[in-house]
C-alpha positions in Angstrom: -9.9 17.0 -29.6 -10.6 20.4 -30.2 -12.4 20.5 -27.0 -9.5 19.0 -25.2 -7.0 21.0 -26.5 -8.6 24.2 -25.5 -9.0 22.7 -21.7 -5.4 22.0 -21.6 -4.6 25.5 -22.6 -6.9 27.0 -20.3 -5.9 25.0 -17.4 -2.2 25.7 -18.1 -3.4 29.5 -18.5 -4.9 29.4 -14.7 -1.9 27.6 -13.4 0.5 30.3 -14.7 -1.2 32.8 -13.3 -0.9 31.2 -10.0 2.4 30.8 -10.7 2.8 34.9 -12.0 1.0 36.0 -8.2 3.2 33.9 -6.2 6.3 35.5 -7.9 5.1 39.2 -7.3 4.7 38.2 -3.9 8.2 37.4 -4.0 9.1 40.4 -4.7 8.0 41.9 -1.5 8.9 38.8 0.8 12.6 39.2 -0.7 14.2 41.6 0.9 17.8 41.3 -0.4 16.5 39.6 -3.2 14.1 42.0 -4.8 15.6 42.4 -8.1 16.3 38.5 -9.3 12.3 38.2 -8.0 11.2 41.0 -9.9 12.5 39.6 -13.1 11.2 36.2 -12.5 8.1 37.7 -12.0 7.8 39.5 -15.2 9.0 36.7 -17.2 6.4 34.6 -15.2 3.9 37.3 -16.5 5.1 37.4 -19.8 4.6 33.7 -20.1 0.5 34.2 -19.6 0.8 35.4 -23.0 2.5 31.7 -24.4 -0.6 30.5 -23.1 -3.2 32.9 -24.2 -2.3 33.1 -27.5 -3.0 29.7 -28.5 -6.3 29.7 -27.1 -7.2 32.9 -29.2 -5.8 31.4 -32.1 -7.7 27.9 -31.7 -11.1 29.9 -31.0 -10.8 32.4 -34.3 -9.2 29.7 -36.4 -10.4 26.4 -35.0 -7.1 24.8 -35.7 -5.1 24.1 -32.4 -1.6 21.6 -31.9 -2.8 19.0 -29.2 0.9 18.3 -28.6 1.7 21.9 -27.7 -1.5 22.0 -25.5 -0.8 18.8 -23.6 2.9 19.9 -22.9 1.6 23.4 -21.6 0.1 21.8 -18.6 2.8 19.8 -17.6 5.3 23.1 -18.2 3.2 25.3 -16.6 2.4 22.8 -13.5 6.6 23.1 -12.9 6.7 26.0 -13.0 4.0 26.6 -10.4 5.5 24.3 -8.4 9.2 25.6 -8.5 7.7 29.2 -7.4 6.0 27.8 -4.6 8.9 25.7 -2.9 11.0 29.3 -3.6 8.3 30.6 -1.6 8.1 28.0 0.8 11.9 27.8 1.5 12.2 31.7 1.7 9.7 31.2 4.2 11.7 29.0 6.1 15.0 30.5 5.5 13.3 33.8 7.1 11.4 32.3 10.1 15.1 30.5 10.8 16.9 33.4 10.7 14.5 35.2 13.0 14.7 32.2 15.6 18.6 32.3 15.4 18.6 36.3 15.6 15.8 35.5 19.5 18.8 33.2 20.5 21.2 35.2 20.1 19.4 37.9 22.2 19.0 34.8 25.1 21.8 33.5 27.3 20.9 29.7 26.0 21.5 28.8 30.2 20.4 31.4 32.2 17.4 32.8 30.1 18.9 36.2 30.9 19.5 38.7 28.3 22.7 37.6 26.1 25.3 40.0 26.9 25.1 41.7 23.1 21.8 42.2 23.8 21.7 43.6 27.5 24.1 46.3 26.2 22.0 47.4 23.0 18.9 47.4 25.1 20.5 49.4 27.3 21.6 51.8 24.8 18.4 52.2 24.0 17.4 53.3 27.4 20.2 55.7 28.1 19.3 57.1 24.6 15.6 57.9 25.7 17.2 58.9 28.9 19.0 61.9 28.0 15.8 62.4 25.7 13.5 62.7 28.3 15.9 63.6 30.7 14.5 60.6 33.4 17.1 58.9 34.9 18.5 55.5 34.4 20.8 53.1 37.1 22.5 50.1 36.9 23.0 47.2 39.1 26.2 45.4 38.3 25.9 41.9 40.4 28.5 39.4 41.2 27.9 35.8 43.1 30.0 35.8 46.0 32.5 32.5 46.6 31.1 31.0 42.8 34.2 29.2 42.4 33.8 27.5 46.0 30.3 26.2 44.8 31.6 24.9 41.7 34.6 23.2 43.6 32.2 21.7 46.0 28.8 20.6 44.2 30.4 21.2 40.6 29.9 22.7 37.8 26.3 21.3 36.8 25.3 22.1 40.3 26.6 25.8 39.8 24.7 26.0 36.5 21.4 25.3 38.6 22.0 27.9 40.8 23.1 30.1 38.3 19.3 29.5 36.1 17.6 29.3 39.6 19.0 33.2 40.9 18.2 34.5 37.5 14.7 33.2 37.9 13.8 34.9 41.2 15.5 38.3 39.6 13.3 38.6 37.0 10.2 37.6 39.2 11.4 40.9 41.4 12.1 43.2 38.8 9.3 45.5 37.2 8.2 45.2 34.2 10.6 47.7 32.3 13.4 46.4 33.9 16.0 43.8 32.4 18.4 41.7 33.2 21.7 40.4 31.1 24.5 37.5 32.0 27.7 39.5 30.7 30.2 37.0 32.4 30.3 33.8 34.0 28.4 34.8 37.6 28.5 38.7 36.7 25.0 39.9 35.7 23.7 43.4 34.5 20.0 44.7 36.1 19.4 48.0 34.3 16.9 49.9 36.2 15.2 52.7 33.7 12.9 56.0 35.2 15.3 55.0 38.6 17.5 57.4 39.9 20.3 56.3 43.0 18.1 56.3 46.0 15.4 54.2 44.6 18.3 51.5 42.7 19.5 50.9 46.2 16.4 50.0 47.8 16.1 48.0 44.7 19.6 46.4 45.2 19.2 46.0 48.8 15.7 44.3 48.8 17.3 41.8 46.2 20.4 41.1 48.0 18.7 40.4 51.1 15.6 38.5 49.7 17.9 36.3 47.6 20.0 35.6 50.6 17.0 33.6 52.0 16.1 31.9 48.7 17.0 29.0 47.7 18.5 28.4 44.3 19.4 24.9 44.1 18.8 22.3 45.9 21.5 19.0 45.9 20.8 15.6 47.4 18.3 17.1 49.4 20.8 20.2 50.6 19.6 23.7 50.2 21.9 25.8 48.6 21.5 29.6 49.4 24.1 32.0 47.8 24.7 35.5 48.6 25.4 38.3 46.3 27.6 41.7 45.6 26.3 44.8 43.7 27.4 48.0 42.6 24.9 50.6 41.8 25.9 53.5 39.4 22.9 56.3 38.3 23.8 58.0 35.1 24.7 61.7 35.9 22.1 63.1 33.0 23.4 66.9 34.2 26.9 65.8 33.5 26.3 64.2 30.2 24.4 67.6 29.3 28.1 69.3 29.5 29.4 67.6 27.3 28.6 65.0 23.7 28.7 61.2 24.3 27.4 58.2 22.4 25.3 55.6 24.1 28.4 53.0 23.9 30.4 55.2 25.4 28.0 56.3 28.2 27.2 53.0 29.1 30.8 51.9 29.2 31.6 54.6 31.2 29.1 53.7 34.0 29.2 50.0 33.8 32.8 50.9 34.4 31.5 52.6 37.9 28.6 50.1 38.7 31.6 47.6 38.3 33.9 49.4 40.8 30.8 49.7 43.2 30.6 46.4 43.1 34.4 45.5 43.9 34.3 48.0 46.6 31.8 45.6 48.2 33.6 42.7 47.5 36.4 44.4 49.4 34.6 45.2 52.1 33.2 41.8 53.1 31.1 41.0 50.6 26.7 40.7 50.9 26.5 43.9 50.8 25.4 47.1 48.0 27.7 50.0 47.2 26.9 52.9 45.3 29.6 54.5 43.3 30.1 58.0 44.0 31.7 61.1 41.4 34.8 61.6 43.8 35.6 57.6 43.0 36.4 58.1 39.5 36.7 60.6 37.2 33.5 60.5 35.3 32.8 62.9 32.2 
């Protein structure tokens, strides 16, 4: 008995020190949790010495409680347990939170950058713009006659075209650059290290390739769309004059890409417009 008794204390003792580590590691996994983790965590640690002391006592003494020692397994295997499906569900908790945060950054139809997230990236841009004083453009993009493809091949149709045009975008676009869906058919291509010149070739070459592509096709029909786009280059020598924040920078020349882009709708549509200063009054 005495044999057993000290076996069941010892194996308690190694399962609550399992049971101690996995709470200290807790403490670090828990961000916004740190302090109710810390605590369990020292109470987990001050429990080793519940079951040391009964195996120093049975060794010096040779008198033990096999009751006490046949419960401490049973106690201690809980409270292993409890600890590790904490663990396991902060685990969870965190790797859902991180997969809600991705979709929230995605346009769930388009794959196209959300339209919270388009802007913040491109805060970030225009930030490291006025940094490093390279310039930045954007491309603000509009379907032309969207509402005549819906009303002919309907909205499920229009959805297809809408994933298939996003598609070819990105395949055309470098690496650095990024596209977001910020309305139904209006899109936002920010062009980084581009200054106007080279964001109308870029405009241009995807107006007219996409012209020729096909997005969708239904019942065997090829549907082709065309597109408008406004192209506005932040003025980094007129931000210099005076202090702006990236929000208000960016509205201010989405604000211009978007007039660009109406001035081509006015003028016939299919076509790129840059916005120039004498437009609007910029800052």
């Amino acid at each position: 008995m005495y044999d057993l008794a000290i076996f069941f204390y010892c194996l308690s003792l190694i399962v609550q020190i399992g049971a101690t580590t996995l709470s200290i590691t807790l403490i670090k996994q828990a961000k916004h949790y740190q302090l109710g983790w810390f605590f369990l965590g020292i109470a987990s640690f001050l429990m080793i010495g519940r079951r040391v002391s009964p195996i120093l006592y049975a060794i010096s003494t040779g008198k033990f409680n096999i009751v006490d020692a046949a419960l401490a397994v049973p106690i201690s295997g809980c409270l292993f347990l409890g600890v590790f499906y904490l663990k396991k569900l902060l685990t969870d908790t965190e790797a859902l939170k991180n997969k809600f945060e991705e979709i929230a950054k995605i346009d769930c139809l388009t794959s196209a950058l959300s339209r919270m997230e388009v802007f913040e990236r491109a805060k970030l841009e225009i930030t490291r713009s006025m940094r490093t004083h390279r310039p930045i453009s954007l491309l603000s993009l509009d379907i032309d006659h969207f509402k005549e493809i819906n009303d002919e091949f309907g909205h499920h149709e229009g959805d297809e075209i809408l994933k298939g045009m996003v598609g070819f975008l990105k395949k055309n676009l470098r690496a650095i650059d990024f596209i977001g869906r910020i309305g139904g058919e209006e899109f936002l291509i920010v062009l980084p290290e581009t200054n106007e010149t080279e964001a109308m070739e870029v405009a241009e070459r995807l107006r007219v390739n996409l012209s020729y592509f096909c997005c969708h096709k239904h019942c065997g029909k090829e549907i082709k769309i065309t597109i408008s786009i406004g192209v506005a280059m932040i003025a980094l020598e007129k931000l210099a004059k005076k202090t702006h924040d990236a929000e208000d920078i960016l509205q201010l020349y989405l604000d211009n890409a978007d007039e660009a882009m109406y001035v081509a709708k006015r003028n016939g549509r299919n076509m790129c417009h840059l916005f120039k200063p004498h437009q609007n009054n910029i800052a």
